[in-house]
N, C-alpha and C positions, 0 to 999 in steps of 0.2 A: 613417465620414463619410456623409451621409445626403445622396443628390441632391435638386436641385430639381427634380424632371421637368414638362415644360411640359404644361398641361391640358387633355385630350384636345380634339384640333382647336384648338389655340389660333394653328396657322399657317394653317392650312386658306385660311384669305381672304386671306392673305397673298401665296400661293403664285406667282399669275398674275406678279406682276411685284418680287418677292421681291429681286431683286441692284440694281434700279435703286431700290427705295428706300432699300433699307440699306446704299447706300456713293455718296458727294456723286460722287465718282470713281470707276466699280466696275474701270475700268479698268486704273488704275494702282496699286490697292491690291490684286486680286486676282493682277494682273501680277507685282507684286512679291514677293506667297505663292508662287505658282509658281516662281517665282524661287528661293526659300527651298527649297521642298523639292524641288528638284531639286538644291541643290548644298551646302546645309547639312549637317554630317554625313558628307561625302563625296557626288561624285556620282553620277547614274544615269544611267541608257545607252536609246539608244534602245529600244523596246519593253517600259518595265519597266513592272508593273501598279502603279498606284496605286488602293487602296482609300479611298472618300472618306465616311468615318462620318458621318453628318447634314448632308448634303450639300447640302441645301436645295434650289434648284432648278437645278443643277448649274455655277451660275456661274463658280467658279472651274476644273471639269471642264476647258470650253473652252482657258484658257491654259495648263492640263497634258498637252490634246492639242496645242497648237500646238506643245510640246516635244517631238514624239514619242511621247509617254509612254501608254500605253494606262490607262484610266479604267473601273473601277468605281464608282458612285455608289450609296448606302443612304441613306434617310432613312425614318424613322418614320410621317411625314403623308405619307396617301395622296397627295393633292393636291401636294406640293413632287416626289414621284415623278415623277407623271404632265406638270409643270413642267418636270422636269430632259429626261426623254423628249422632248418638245415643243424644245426647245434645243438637244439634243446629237443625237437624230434617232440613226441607223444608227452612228454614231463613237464610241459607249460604249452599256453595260449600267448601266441601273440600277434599283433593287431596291427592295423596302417592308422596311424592317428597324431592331429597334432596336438601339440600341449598346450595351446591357447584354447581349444575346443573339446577336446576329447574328455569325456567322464564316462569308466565303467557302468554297466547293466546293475551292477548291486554293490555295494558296499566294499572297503578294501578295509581291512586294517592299518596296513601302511603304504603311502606313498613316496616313491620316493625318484628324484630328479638330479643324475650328477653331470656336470660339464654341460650344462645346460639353462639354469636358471636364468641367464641374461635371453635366453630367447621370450621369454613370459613378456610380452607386449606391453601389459600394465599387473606389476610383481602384486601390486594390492588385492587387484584382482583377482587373478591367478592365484592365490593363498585362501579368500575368501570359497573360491570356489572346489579346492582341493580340500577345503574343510568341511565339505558341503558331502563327500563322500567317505571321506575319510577318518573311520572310527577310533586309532590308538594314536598317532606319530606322523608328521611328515618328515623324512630327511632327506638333505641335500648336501651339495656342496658349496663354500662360500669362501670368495677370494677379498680381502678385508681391507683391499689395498687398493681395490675395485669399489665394493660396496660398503657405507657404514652402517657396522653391524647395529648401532641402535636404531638407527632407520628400520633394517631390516625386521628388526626385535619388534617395534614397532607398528609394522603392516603386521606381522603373525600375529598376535596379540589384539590388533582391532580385529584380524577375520576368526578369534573366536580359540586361538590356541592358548592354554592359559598356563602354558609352563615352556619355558625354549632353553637347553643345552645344548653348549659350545664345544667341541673336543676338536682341537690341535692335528691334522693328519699330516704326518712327515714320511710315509713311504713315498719314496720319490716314480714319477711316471716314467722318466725317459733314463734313468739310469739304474742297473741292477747293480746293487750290492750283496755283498757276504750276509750270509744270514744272521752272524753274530752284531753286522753293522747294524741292518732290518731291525733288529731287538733291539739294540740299542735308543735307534729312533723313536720306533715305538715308546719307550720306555721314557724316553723325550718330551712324549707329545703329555704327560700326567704331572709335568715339575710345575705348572702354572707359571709364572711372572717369567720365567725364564724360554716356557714356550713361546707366552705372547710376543718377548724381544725377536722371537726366529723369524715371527711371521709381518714385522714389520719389513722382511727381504724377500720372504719367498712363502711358499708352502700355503695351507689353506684351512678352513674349520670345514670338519662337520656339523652341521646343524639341525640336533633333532627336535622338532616343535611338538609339546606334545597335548591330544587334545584331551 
């Protein structure tokens, strides 16, 4: 499977205000990922390290330190680095690194990769080797209309992950709604047969692999 890797500096201008443009609501969508990967899969406990693979400019960092949860951020463009830095300040690390190559100094509990996983060069790979440091959980995100998820289930499971949960994420990126709507969605994403029908049109899984 051959990535699409993004063309050199193609975030770079992006960087300065990177989470307020790409989400109507960065609040309650990014709120809600945090949400996920702290309890999807099992949960985690105060002080567990999250590894955050193309991390952008460390948006969602902030709602996985308001869990407690200690934050490493990588991302490839210098500039979403030096964005994340500028955001999260003294309360995380983070690093220039790409996700084909990059593996922390010591052990993470979770890793985790969103709007991203089509860049992994070879996905087989890229899971084997994220298992390779990765003590609890990997999670991501997975567009099902894109990739099929037994495939996917599949590579996690030869590189050593022996348990993979699905969960339905329907807060939407580019439109805010009411918060009574936000709940409802949410509330969506737990009907099973009737979320899977949603995401035959749109919307996406979480997918936590857990080791």
């Amino acid at each position: 499977m051959s990535a699409q890797r993004p063309k050199p500096g193609e975030y770079a201008s992006k960087a300065a205000d990177w989470t307020d443009a790409a989400y109507a609501d960065a609040f309650a969508y990014l709120d809600h990922r945090a949400e996920l990967i702290a309890s999807l899969g099992g949960a985690l406990t105060t002080g567990d390290r999250v590894l955050d693979l193309a991390c952008g400019d460390g948006g969602l960092g902030e709602h996985l330190l308001a869990r407690g949860l200690a934050y490493l951020g990588v991302d490839a463009e210098p500039e979403m680095v030096e964005a994340a830095r500028s955001r999260l300040g003294d309360r995380a690390a983070v690093e220039v690194g790409d996700l084909n190559q990059y593996a922390p100094v010591g052990p993470v509990a979770v890793t985790t990769v969103f709007r991203a996983i089509y860049y992994a060069e070879d996905r087989a790979a890229f899971f084997a080797r994220v298992a390779g440091f990765t003590e609890k959980k990997l999670v991501f995100d997975l567009n099902p209309r894109r990739f099929r998820v037994a495939d996917v289930t599949s590579d996690l499971e030869a590189a050593g992950f022996r348990r993979v949960e699905l969960r339905p994420f329907f807060v939407p990126q580019t439109r805010r709604l009411p918060s009574l709507a936000t709940g409802m969605l949410k509330a969506l994403e737990r009907t099973g047969p009737l979320a899977r029908v949603a995401l035959h049109a749109r919307f996406t899984y979480i997918v936590a692999a857990v080791r």
